[in-house]
Each structure stands twice: as structure tokens, then as C-alpha cells.
SERO-4910 file (N, C-alpha, C, O; in steps of 0.05 Angstrom, whole numbers):
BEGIN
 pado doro    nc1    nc2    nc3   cac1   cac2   cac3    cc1    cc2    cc3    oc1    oc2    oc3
  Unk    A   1778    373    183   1775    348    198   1800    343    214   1822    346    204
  Unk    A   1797    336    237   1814    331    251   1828    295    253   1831    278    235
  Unk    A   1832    295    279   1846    261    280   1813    244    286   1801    227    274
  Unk    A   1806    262    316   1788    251    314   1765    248    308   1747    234    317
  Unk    A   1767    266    288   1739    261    271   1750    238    243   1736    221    232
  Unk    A   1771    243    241   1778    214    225   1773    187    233   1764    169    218
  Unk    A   1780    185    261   1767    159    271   1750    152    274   1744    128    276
  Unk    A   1727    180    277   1703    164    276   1684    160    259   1662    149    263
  Unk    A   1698    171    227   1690    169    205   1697    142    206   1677    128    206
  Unk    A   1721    129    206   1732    101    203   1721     81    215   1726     57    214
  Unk    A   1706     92    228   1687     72    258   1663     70    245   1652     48    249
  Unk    A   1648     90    225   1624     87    211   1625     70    191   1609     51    186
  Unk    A   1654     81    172   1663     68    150   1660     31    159   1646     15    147
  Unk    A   1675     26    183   1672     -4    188   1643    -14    187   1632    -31    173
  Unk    A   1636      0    204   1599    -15    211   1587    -17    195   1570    -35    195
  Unk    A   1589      2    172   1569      4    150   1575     -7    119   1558    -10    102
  Unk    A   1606    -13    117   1610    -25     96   1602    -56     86   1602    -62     62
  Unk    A   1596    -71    104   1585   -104     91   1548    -95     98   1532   -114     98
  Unk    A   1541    -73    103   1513    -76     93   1504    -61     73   1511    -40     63
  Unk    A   1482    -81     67   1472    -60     30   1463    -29     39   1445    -19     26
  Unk    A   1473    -14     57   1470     17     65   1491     40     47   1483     63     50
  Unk    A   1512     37     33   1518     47     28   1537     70     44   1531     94     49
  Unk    A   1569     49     51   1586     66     69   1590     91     62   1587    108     80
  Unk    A   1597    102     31   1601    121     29   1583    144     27   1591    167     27
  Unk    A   1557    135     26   1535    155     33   1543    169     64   1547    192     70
  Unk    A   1545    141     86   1533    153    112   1559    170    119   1560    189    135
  Unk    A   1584    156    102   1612    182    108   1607    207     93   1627    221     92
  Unk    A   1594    212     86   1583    232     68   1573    253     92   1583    272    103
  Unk    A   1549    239     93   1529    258    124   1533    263    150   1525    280    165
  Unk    A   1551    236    154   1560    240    179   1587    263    180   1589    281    197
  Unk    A   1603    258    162   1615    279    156   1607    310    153   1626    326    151
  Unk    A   1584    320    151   1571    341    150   1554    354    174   1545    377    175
  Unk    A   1552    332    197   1541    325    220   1563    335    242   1555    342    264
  Unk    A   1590    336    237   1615    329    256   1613    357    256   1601    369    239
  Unk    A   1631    375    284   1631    402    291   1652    422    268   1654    447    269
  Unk    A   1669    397    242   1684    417    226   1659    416    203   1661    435    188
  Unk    A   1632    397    196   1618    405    179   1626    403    154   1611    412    137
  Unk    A   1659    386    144   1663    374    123   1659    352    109   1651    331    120
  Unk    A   1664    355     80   1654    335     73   1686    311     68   1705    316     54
  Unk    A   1683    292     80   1705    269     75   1723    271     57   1748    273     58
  Unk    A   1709    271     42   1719    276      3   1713    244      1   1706    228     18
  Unk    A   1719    242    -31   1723    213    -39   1747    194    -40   1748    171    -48
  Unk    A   1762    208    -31   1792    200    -38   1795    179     -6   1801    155     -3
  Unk    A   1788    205     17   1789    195     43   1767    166     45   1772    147     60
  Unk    A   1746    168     29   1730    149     26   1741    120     21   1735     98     30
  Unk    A   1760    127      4   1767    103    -23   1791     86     -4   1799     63     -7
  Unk    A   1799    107     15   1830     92     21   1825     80     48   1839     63     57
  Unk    A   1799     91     62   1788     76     87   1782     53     84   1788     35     99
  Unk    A   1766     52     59   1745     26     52   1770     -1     46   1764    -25     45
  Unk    A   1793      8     42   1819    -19     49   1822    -27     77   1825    -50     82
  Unk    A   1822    -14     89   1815    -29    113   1791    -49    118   1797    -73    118
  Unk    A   1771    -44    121   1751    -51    112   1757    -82     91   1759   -106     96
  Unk    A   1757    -72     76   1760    -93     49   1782   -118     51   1781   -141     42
  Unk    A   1805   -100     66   1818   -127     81   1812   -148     94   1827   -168     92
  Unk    A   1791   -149    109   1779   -169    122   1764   -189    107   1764   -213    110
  Unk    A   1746   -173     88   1734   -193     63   1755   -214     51   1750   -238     44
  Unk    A   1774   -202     52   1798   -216     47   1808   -242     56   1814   -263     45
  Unk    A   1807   -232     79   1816   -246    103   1792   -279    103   1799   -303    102
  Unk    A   1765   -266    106   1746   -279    104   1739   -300     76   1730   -323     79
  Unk    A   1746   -288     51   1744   -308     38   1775   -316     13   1777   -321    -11
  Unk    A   1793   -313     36   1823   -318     35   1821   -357     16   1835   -364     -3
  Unk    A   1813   -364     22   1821   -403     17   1797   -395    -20   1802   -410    -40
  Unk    A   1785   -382    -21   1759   -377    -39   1794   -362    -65   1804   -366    -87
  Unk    A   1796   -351    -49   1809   -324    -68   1838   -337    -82   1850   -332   -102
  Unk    A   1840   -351    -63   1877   -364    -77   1864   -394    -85   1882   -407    -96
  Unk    A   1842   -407    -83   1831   -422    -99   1829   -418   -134   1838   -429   -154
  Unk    A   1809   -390   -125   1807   -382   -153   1816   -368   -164   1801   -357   -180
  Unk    A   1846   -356   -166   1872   -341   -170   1883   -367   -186   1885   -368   -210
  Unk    A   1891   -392   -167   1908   -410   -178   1900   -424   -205   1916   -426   -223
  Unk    A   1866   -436   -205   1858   -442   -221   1848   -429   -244   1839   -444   -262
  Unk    A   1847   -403   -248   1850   -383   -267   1883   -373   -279   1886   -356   -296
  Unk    A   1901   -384   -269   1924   -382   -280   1933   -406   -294   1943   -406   -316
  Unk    A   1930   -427   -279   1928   -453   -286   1906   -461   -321   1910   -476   -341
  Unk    A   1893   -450   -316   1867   -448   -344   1883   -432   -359   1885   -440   -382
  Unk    A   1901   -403   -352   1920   -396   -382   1935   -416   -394   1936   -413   -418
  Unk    A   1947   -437   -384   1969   -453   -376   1954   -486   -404   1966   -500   -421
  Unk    A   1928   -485   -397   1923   -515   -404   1924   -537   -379   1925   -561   -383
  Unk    A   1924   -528   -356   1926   -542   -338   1905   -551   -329   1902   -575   -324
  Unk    A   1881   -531   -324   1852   -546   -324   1835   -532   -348   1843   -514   -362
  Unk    A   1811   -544   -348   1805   -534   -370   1791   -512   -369   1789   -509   -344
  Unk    A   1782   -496   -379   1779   -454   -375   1745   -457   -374   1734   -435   -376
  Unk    A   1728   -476   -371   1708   -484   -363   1709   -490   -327   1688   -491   -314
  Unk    A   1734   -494   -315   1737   -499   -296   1716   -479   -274   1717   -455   -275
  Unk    A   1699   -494   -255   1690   -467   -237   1702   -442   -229   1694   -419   -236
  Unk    A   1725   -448   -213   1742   -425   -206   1754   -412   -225   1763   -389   -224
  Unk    A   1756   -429   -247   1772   -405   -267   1750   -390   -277   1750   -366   -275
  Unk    A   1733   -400   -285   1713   -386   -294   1707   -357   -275   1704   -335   -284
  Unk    A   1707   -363   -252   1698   -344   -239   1723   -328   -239   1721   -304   -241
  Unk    A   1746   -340   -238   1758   -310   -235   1754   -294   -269   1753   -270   -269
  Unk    A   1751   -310   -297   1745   -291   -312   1712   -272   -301   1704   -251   -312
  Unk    A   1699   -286   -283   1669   -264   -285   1685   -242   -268   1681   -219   -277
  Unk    A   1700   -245   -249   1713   -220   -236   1725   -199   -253   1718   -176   -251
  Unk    A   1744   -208   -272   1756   -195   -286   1731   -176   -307   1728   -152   -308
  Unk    A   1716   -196   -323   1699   -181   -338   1682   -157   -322   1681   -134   -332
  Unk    A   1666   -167   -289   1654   -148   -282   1659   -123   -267   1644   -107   -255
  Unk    A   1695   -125   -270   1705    -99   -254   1714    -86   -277   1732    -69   -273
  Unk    A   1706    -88   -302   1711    -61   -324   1691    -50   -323   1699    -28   -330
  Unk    A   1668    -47   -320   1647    -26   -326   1659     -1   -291   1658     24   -290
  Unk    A   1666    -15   -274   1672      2   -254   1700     28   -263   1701     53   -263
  Unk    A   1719      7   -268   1739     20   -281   1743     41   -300   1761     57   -301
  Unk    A   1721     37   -317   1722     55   -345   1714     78   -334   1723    100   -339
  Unk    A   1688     71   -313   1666     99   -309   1681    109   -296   1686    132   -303
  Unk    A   1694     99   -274   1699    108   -255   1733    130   -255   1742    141   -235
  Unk    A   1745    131   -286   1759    137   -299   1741    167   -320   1752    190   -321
  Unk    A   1728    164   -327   1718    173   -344   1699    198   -333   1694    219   -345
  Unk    A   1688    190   -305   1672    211   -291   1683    220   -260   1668    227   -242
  Unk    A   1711    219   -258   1725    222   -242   1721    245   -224   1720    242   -199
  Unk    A   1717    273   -240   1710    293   -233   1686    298   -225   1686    309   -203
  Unk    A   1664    294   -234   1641    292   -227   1633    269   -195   1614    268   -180
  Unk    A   1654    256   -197   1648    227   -177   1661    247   -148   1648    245   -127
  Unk    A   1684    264   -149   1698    271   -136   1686    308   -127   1701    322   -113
  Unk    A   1659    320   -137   1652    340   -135   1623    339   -136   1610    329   -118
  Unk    A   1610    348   -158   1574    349   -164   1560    319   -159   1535    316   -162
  Unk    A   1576    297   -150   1560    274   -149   1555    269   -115   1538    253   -105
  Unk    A   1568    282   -103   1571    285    -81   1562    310    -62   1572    323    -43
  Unk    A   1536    311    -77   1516    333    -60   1500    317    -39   1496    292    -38
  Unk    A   1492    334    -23   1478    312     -4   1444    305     -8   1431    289      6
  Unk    A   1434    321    -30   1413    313    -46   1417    293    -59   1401    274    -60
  Unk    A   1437    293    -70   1449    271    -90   1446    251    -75   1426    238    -80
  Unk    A   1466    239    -46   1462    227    -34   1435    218    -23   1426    195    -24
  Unk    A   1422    241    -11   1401    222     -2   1377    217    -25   1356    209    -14
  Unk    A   1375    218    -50   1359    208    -79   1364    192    -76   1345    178    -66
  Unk    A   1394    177    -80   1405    146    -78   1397    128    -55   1386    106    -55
  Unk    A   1404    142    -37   1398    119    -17   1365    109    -16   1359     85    -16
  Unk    A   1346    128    -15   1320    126    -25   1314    107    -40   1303     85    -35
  Unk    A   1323    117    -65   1314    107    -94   1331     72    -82   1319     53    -71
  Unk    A   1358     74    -90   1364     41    -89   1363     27    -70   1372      4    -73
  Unk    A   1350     37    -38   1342     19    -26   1308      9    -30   1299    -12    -20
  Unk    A   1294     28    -45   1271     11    -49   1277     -4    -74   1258    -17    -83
  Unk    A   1300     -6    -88   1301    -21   -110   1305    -48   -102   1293    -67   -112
  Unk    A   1330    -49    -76   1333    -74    -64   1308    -91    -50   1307   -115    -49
  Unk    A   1285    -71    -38   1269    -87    -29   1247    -92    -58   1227   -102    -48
  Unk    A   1245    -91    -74   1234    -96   -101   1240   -115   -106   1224   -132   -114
  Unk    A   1275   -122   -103   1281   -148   -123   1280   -170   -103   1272   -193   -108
  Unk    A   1290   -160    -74   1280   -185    -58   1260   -194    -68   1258   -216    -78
  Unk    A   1238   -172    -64   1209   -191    -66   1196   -202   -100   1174   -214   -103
  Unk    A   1214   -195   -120   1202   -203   -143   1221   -220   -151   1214   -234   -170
  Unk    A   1249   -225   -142   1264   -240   -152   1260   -265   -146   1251   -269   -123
  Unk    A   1264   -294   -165   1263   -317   -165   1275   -335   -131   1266   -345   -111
  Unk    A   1306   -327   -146   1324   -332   -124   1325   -358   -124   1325   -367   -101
  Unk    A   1327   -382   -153   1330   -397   -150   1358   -406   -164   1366   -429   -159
  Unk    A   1374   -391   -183   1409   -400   -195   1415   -389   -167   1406   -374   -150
  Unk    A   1441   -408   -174   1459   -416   -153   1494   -404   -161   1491   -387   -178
  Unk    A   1506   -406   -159   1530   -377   -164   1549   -397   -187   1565   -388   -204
  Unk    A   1543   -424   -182   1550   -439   -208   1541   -434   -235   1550   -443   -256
  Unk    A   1520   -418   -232   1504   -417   -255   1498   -386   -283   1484   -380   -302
  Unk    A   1527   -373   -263   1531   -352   -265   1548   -348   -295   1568   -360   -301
  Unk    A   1535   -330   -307   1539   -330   -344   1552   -299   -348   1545   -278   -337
  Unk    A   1574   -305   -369   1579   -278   -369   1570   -247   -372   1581   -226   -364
  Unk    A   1539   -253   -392   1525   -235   -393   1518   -221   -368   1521   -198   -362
  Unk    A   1509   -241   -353   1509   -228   -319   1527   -227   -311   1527   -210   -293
  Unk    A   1546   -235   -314   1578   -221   -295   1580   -194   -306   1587   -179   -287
  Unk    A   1577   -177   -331   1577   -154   -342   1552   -145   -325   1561   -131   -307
  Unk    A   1535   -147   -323   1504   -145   -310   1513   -132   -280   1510   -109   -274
  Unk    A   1522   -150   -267   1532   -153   -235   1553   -125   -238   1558   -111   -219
  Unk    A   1562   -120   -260   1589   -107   -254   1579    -72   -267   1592    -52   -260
  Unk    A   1553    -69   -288   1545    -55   -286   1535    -40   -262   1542    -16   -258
  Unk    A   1517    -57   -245   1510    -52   -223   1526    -38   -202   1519    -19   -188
  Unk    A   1553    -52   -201   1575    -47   -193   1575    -14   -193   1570      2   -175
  Unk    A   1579     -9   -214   1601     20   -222   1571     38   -204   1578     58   -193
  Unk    A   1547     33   -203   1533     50   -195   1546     63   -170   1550     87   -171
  Unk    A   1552     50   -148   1569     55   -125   1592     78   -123   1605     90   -106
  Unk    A   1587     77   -152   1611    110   -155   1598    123   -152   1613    142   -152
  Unk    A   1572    134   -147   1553    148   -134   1555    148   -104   1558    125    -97
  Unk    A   1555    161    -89   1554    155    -60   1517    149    -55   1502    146    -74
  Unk    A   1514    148    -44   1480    136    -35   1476    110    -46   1462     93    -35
  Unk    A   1490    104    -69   1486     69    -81   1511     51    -61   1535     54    -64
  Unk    A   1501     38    -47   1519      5    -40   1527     -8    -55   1511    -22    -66
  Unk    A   1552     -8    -61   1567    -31    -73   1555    -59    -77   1552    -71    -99
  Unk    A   1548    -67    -49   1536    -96    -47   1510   -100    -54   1501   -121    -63
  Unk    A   1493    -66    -45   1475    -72    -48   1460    -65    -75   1435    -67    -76
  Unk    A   1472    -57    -97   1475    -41   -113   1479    -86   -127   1462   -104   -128
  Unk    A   1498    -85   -131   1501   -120   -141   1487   -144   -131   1481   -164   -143
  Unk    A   1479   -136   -102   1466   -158    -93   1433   -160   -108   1422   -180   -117
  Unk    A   1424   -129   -107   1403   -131   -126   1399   -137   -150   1378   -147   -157
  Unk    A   1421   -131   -171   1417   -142   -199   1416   -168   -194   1398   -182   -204
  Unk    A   1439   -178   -174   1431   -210   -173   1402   -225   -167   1396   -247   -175
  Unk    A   1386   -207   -149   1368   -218   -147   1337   -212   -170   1315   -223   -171
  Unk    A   1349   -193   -184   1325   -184   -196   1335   -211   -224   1316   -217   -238
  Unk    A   1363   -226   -233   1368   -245   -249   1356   -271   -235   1355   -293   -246
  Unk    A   1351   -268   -219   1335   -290   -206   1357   -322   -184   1353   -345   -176
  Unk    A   1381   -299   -183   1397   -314   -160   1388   -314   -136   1370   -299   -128
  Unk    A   1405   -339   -116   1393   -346    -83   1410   -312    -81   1426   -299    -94
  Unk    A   1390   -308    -50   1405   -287    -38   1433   -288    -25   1447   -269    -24
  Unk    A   1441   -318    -15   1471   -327    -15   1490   -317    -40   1506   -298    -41
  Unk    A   1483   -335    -62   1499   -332    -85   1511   -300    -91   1533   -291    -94
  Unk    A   1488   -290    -90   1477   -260    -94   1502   -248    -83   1519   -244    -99
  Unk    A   1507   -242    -59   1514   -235    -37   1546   -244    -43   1564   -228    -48
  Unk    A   1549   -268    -42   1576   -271    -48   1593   -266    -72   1616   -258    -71
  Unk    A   1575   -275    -98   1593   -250   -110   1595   -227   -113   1614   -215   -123
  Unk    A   1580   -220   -105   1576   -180    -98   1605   -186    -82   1624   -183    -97
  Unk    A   1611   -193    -57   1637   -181    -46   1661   -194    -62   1680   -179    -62
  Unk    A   1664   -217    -75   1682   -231    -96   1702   -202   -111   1725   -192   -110
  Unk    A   1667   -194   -127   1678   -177   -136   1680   -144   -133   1689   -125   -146
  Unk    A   1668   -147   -109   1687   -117    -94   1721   -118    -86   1736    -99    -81
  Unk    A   1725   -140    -87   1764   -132    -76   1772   -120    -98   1782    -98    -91
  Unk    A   1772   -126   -131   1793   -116   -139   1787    -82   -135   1804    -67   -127
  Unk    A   1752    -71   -142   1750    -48   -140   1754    -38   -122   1761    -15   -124
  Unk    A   1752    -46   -100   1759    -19    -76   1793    -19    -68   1804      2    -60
  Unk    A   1806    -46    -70   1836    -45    -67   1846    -18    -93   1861      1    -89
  Unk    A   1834    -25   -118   1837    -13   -134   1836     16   -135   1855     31   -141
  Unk    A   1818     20   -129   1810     52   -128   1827     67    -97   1841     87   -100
  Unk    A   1825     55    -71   1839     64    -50   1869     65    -58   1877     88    -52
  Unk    A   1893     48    -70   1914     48    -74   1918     71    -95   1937     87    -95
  Unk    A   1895     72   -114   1904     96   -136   1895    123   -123   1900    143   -136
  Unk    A   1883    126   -100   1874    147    -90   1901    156    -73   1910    179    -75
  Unk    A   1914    133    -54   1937    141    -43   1957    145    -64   1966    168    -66
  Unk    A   1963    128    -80   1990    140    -93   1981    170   -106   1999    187   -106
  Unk    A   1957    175   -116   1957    204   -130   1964    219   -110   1981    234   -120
  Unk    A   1960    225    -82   1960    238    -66   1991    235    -56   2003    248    -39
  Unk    A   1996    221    -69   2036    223    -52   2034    222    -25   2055    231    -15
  Unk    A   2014    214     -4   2027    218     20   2027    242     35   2040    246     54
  Unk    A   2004    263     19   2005    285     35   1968    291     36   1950    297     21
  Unk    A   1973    281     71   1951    285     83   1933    305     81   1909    300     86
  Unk    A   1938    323     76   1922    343     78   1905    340     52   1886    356     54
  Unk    A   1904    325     26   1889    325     14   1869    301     16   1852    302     -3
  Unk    A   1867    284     30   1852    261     33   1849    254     54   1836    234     59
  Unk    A   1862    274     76   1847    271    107   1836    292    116   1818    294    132
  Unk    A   1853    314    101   1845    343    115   1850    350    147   1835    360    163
  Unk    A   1887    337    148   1893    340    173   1912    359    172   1914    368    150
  Unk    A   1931    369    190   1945    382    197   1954    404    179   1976    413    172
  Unk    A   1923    412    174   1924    443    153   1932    460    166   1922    465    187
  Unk    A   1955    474    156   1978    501    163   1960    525    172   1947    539    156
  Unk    A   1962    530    199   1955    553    216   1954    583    193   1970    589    175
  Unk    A   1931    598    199   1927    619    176   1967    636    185   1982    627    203
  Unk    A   1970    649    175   2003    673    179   1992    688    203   1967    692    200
  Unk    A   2001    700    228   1997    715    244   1991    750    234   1997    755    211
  Unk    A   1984    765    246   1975    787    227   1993    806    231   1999    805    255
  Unk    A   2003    819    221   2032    834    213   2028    857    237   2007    860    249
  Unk    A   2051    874    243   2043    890    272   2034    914    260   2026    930    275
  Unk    A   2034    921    230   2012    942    222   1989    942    221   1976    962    226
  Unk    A   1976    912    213   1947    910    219   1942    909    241   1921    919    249
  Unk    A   1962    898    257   1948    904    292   1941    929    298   1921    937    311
  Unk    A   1966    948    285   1963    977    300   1936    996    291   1925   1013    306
  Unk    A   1928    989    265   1911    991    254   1885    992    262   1868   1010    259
  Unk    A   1883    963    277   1857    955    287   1856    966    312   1836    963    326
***
């Protein structure tokens, strides 16, 4: 992969990450599509999607140091741990362990055999007709206040599916939410709530493993083969 096939992985990675499509699927294919015919890897996946994820950030910035403060404040005795925002930052916390463990635990598999492009396109198949299922059977009438921890584990199961490439993060959560019978708002917004810690999470541990050397997570400036010695020339 070159520079600019990195950019225009990073250009897909943008467009496709806030919809239930599943960014790391289409960096998957499109990556197999490009004239080097590689595959991204997951690593290149994980550390793009911070870009990306920064803006969620950005976007629900006043949401996020809301409910940071009042979840530290609830260690404290300061409000009480029933508080909305605290509460929610514990559903964050509870529903980004099922991502963490798996995503720990099947590392190898997440980073090799899960990342076939059969594999890929099963998923995208299979969990986009799951999303149009729950649209249409789900209630959609709790509201994100109403949100219990059994379903924050629920939401965060859903979650770890996305360590699959072909499953969406959002859309992968947005559907459990709707098949529990949440609005498609509610739905929606905690699905990205609780995508920051995982994808900051996973991109930062993908860069630090990698120390900084590109060539394993961009697959750039791979060292020219050795020139061929003047015996094999004479040879040939």
C-alpha cells in the first residue's frame, strides 16, 4: 500500500464510519479492489477510525465532560450515583467490557481468519438484514433515560460483534437497541456514547504496539528487494 492508497482508504474510512455499514468491512474490499490488492490489516483499521472518532467527540463534547464530571462526582458523594449522567457513565463503563475481553482474547483470529472476505461479506449480509428486522419489529418506545444495566451489558455485547469486520459498530448496537424496544434516537446515541472509549482504545493500543513503525500498520515505505549480485547477472 502506498501513500495514496492510504488516503483513500482514510477517505472511505470517513464516509462510512457514522453509518450502520460497517467501516471496517468496506476498508477491507476496497482495500482488495486498489492496484496493490492488499488487505489494510486491522491495526491500519483501528488507528484510522481515531480520526474519525474524534469528531464524535467533538460533536458530543458538552454530553461527554457532563457525564465524566458527574460520574466522578457520584464516587465522591457529591450527587447521588442514581444521578442520570453518572449513571450513564457507569452503562459506558459496564458496556465496553464485553468488547475488551473479546477483543483481547481473540486477537489473533480478529487480526487474520476473521478477516476473509467471505467472512466479510456473511456479516454485512447477515447484520444488515438483522438491522432491518429490528427496525421493523422493534417497539421504539424507552427513551435513553430508561436504560438498565442489563441492557448496557446487552448494547455492549452487541458491541464486541464489530470485532468482526462486516458487523457495524453502530449498527451492530443500534440494533440490539432497537430489538429492546428503544426510540431510534436513543438507540443511536448510545451506540456512539459508547464507541469512544472502544475505538480510542483499541487505535492507541494498536499504535503503541507498533512503536511507530509504519510498515506494519500502513504498509508504507517497504525496503526495495537487494539488487542482484553481478554473478547472477552474468549468469542470466
Amino acid at each position: 500500500m502506498n501513500l495514496l492508497e492510504a488516503l483513500f482508504l482514510g477517505v472511505v474510512q470517513g464516509l462510512t464510519e457514522f453509518l450502520p455499514i460497517s467501516s471496517s468491512a468496506h476498508l477491507r474490499i476496497v482495500g482488495a479492489l486498489l492496484p496493490s490488492g492488499e488487505d489494510p490489516g486491522a491495526a491500519f483499521t483501528a488507528i484510522t477510525q481515531i480520526g474519525t472518532e474524534a469528531a464524535v467527540v467533538v460533536f458530543f463534547w458538552r454530553d461527554i465532560v457532563r457525564i465524566i464530571g458527574q460520574w466522578f462526582r457520584s464516587l465522591t458523594g457529591k450527587v447521588p450515583r442514581d444521578d442520570a449522567d453518572a449513571r450513564m457513565g457507569w452503562m459506558i463503563i459496564l458496556g465496553s467490557i464485553p468488547i475488551v475481553v473479546l477483543g483481547l482474547l481473540f486477537q489473533d483470529k480478529i487480526e487474520t481468519t476473521l478477516r476473509s472476505l467471505w467472512i466479510v461479506a456473511i456479516m454485512l449480509i447477515g447484520f444488515g438484514l438483522l438491522l432491518g428486522i429490528a427496525d421493523y419489529m422493534g417497539a421504539k418506545r424507552r427513551k435513553l433515560d430508561q436504560l438498565t444495566y442489563p441492557h448496557g451489558v446487552a448494547y455492549g455485547i452487541a458491541q464486541a460483534f464489530a470485532l468482526v469486520p462486516g458487523v457495524s459498530r453502530s449498527g451492530g448496537t443500534i440494533t440490539m437497541g432497537l430489538f429492546l424496544g428503544y426510540e431510534r434516537a436513543a438507540a443511536a446515541r448510545y451506540a456512539f456514547l459508547l464507541a469512544i472509549p472502544a475505538v480510542f482504545g483499541s487505535g492507541f493500543y494498536q499504535l503503541f504496539k507498533h512503536g511507530g513503525d509504519e510498515n506494519q500498520y500502513f504498509g508504507l515505505g517497504r525496503p526495495s528487494p537487494p539488487p542482484a549480485s553481478p554473478s547472477s547477472s552474468r549468469s542470466a
